[in-house]
N, C-alpha and C positions, 0 to 999 in steps of 0.2 A: 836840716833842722838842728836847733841847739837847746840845749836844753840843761839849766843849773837846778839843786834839788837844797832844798832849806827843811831843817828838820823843824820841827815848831813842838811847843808841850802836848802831854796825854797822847802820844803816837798818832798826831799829824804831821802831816808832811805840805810844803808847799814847790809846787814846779811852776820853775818859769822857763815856756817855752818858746823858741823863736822858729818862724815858719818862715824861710825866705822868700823875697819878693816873688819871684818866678812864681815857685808854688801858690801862694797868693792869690797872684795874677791867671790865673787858671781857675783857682775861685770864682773869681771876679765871671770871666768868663762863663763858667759854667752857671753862675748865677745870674746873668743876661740869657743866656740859651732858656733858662728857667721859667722866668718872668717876662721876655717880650712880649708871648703873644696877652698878656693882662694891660698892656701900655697902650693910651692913647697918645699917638701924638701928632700936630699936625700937621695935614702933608703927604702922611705915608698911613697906607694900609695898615691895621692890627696884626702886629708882630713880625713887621717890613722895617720898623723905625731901625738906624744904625745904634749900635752901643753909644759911640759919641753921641750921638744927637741924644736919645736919655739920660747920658750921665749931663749932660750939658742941660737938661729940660729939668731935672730932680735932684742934678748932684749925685755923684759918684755914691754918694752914704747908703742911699737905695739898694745895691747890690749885698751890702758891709756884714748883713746877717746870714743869707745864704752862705756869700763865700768862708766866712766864719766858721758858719756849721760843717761845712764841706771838706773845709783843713783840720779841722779839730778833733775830728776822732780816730785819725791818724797818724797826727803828729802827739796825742795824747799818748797812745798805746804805745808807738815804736816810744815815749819817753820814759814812762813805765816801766818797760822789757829792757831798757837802756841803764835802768836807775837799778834793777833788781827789785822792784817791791811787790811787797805781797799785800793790795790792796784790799780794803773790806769796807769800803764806802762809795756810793757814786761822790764825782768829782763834783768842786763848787769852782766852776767857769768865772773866769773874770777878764776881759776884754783889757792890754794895759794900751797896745799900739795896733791900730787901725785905721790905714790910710791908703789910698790908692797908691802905688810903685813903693812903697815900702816893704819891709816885713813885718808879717802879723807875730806879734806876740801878745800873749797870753798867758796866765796864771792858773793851776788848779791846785785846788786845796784838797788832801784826801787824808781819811785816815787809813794804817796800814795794821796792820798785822802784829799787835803787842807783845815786847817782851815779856815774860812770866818770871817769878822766883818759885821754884818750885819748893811747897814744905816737904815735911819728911812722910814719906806716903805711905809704909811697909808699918806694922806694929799699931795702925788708926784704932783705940778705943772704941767697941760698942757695944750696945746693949744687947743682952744675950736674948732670942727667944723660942718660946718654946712651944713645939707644937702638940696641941692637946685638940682632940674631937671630942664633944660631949654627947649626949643620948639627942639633946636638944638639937645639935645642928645636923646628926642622921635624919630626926625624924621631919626637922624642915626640910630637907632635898627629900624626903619620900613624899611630902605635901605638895612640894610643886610637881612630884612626877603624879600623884594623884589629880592634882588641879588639868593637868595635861590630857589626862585621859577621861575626866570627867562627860559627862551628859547635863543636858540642859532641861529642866521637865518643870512643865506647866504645872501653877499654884492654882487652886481656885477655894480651898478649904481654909485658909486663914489669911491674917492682915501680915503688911508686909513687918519682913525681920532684915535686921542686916547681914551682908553680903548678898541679899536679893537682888534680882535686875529685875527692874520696872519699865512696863512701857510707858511713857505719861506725854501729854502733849500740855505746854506749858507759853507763858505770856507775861515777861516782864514790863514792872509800871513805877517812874516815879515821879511821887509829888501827883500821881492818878495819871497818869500822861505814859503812853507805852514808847520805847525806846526801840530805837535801833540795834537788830541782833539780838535783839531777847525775846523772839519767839520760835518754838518750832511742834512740830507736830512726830507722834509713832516715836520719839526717842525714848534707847535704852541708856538707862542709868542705873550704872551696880552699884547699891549703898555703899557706902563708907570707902569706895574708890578715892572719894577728894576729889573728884572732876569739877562740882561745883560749889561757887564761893558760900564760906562761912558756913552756918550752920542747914544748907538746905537740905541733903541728904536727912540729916537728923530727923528734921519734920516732919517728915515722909513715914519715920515708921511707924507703926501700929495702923496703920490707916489700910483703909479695904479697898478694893476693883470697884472702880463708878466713882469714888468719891475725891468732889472738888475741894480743894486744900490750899488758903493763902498762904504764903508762906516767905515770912519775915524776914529779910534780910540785910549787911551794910558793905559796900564794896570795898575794897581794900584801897588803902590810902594812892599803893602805886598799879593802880589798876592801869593797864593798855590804854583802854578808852578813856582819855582824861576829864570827860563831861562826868562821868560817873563816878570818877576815884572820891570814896571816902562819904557815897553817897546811900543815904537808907533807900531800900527797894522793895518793894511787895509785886513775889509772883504767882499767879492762879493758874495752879496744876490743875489737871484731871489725872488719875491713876486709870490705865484703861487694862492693864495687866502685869499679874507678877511673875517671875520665873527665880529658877533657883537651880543652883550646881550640884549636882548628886556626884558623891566621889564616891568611887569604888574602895569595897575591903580591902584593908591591909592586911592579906597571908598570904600562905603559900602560891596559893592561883594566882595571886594580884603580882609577886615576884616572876613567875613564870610569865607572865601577859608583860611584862613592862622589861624583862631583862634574859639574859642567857642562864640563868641561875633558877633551881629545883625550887630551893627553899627561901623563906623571906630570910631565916639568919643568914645565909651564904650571900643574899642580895645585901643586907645591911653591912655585911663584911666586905662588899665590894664600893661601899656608898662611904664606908670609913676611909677604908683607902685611898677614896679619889678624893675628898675632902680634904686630907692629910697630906695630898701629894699640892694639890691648891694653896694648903697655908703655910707648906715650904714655899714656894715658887713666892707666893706674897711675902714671906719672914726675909727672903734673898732680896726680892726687890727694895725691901725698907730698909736693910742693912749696907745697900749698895746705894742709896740715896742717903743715909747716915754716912758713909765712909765719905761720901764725894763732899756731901755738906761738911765739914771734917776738914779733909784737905784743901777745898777752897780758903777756907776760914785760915787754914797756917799759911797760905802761899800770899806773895804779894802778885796781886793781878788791877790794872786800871786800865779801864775799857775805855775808848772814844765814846763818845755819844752819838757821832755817826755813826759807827760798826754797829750801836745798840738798837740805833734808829730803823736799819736797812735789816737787820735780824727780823722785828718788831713788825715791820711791815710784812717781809715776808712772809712772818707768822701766821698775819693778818688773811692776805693772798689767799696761802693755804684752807684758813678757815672756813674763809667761802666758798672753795671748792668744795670742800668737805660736805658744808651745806648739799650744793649744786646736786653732790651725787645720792643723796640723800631725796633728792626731790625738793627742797626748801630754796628760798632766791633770797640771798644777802639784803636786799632793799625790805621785804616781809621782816626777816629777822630786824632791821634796822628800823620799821615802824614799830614793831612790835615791843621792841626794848629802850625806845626813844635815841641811842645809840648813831651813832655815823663812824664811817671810816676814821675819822682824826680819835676820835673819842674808845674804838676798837683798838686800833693801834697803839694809842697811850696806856690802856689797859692792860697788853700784852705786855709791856716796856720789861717790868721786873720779870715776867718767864723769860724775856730775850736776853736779859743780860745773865742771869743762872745758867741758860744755854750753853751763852759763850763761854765762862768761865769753868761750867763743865765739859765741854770740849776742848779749851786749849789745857787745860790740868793733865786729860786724858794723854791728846798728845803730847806732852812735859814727857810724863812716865814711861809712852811709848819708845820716847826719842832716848831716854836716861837708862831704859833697859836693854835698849838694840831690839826690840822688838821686830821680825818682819812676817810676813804675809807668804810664805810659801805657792809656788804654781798648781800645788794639790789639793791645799785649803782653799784658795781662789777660785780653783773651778768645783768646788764641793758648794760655795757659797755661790756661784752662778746656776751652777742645777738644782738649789733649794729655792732658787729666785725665776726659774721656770718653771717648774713644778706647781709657783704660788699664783704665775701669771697665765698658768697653763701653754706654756710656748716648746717651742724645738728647741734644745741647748744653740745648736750652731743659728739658731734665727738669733734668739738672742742677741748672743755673743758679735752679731755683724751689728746688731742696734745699740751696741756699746761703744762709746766713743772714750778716745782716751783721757778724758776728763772726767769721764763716768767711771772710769774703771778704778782712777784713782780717785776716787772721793767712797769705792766701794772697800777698796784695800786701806784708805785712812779711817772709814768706821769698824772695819774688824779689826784696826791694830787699836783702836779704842775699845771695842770690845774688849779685845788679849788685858790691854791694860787694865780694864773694871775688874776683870778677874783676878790678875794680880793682887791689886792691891784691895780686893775684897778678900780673897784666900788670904792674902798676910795678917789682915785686920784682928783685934783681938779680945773675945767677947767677955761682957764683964758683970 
């Protein structure tokens, strides 16, 4: 194999590679073993016929993709490993010579791995903040721990109020005509949730058990069901029951019931604290996406559009996993939002490219501090990472490959790094 490397703008690279004949011809062959038995020809039994006699019936050109395929992604990779590049694109294949007893050559165009100019990282200006708990955000986290412990108890002595759950069985119509999916029966509905569109909940209150209620409504412009969107709708409730959330007192007993603590002050003193220890861990996070937005802005960085493309999708990937494990299917999420994969992935594009640019910064500073990764810190951050997976350290560590291991030692010397240059950073 031979193989010459053209550097091209925006850190692409182009390789032209040559595959000698030999190799080639092994192609060729393996691509006959392939495909006989799909050949008629006649004469001879299905997948009897000799190689000559189909290159001779189809022309040699018939093999030309296979064997193609077959030598390319090894004379790729040994060209790659050859050149030293640190690749971040799949390749754009281009066929230059393809013939029978010749050598295959071939072209890929990839992009690689951008130089950076690193700005000045240490001393990054930012906004100073400060943490403050007020009476108001104790006494919300004691509302969700009441809403938590609450009871559900039957209304039957007045009309509905909001935050009520109602039972109602319900029947949408428009233009008098009833629609698809707008009816159901026994559903509960907690006022002023916002579950359904415009103003329905609304209508609902002041109205008593037994009593049928039209009730006025207009779909939203980018409503799901596109027959609908932007269209007026009247639907005929019946209210067949109310119910309503009874929170428990807030004292002493209610602190003792919900916490390890005697008293409610000692429980509100421990509801400060952990609020307080929250809007640090949040003031660090914004100051550490301040610093990094920051120093991207003074470094010179220029991304391929492939690197941003292959980010961007994988983003994508990800996402429906994410879904997947969630219980949700990518195709629902894609009716549901009119959306498709081209139009997801384009979407993602500007988070893929802040990605990269926040990870090659990372390693800049990594690389400009000598930064390294200790065998102590390493196996501290593999037994924090079985602990999360619930696993054996040494199982683990066998499902570790060395590819794995360093891309875990490359995100904690970017970790080291944020810290760095968060700790320098200088509030104002």
């Amino acid at each position: 194999m031979n193989a010459k490397v053209e550097t091209l703008e925006k850190s692409m690279v182009k390789l032209t590679i040559e595959v000698d004949a030999a190799k080639f011809e092994e192609g060729m062959q393996k691509a006959y073993n392939k495909n006989k038995g799909k050949m008629n020809i006649q004469g001879f039994r299905k997948g009897k016929a000799p190689r000559q006699i189909i290159e001779k019936t189809y022309g040699p050109e018939v093999f030309y993709d296979d064997a193609a395929n077959y030598c390319i992604p090894e004379a790729y990779d040994n060209a790659v490993e050859e050149a030293s590049l640190e690749v971040v694109s799949r390749p754009e294949i281009d066929a230059v010579q393809i013939e029978k007893g010749k050598s295959f050559i071939f072209t890929a165009v990839v992009a690689v791995k951008p130089e950076i100019t690193l700005g000045e990282y240490k001393g990054i200006e930012v906004e100073k903040r400060e943490v403050e708990v007020s009476d108001e955000d104790i006494d919300a986290e004691i509302q969700k721990v009441q809403e938590q412990n609450s009871r559900i108890v039957e209304i039957t002595d007045r009309r509905v109020a909001d935050k009520d759950i109602v039972n109602i069985d319900f029947e949408g119509f428009v233009g008098g005509v009833a629609f698809e999916g707008g009816k159901g029966e026994n559903f509960d509905l907690t006022i002023g949730s916002n579950s359904f569109i415009d103003t329905f909940e609304n209508q609902l209150i002041d109205k008593e058990i037994g009593e049928e209620v039209d009730v006025l409504v207009t779909f939203p412009e980018e409503y799901h069901q596109e027959a609908l969107q932007g269209m007026p709708a009247t639907f005929k409730v019946k209210i067949n029951s109310i119910k309503a959330k009874e929170l428990p007192e807030v004292d002493d007993d209610f602190a003792k019931d919900v916490s390890d603590f005697e008293t409610l002050s000692e429980y509100k003193d421990s509801i400060k604290a952990e609020i307080a220890d929250r809007k640090k861990a949040s003031n660090k996070k914004e100051m550490q996406e301040e610093v990094l937005t920051k120093l991207i802005e003074a470094s010179s960085i220029e991304l391929p559009e492939p690197m941003v493309d292959l980010e961007a999708e994988n983003m994508s990937h990800e996402f429906a996993h994410r879904l997947q494990y969630q219980g949700l299917d990518i195709e629902q999420y894609f009716n549901y939002t009119g959306q498709n994969f081209a139009s997801l992935k384009e979407a993602m594009k500007k988070e893929a490219d802040n990605k990269i640019k926040v990870r090659l910064v990372l390693e800049g500073v990594s690389k400009a501090e000598n930064l390294t990764i200790s065998d102590e810190e390493y196996n501290e951050e593999v037994k924090k990472m079985a602990e999360l997976y619930q696993m054996e350290i040494d199982k683990l560590l066998q499902n570790i490959g060395e590819d794995e291991k360093e891309s875990i030692m490359q995100d904690m010397l970017n970790q080291k790094a944020l810290d760095l240059i968060t700790e320098a950073s200088v509030e104002k």
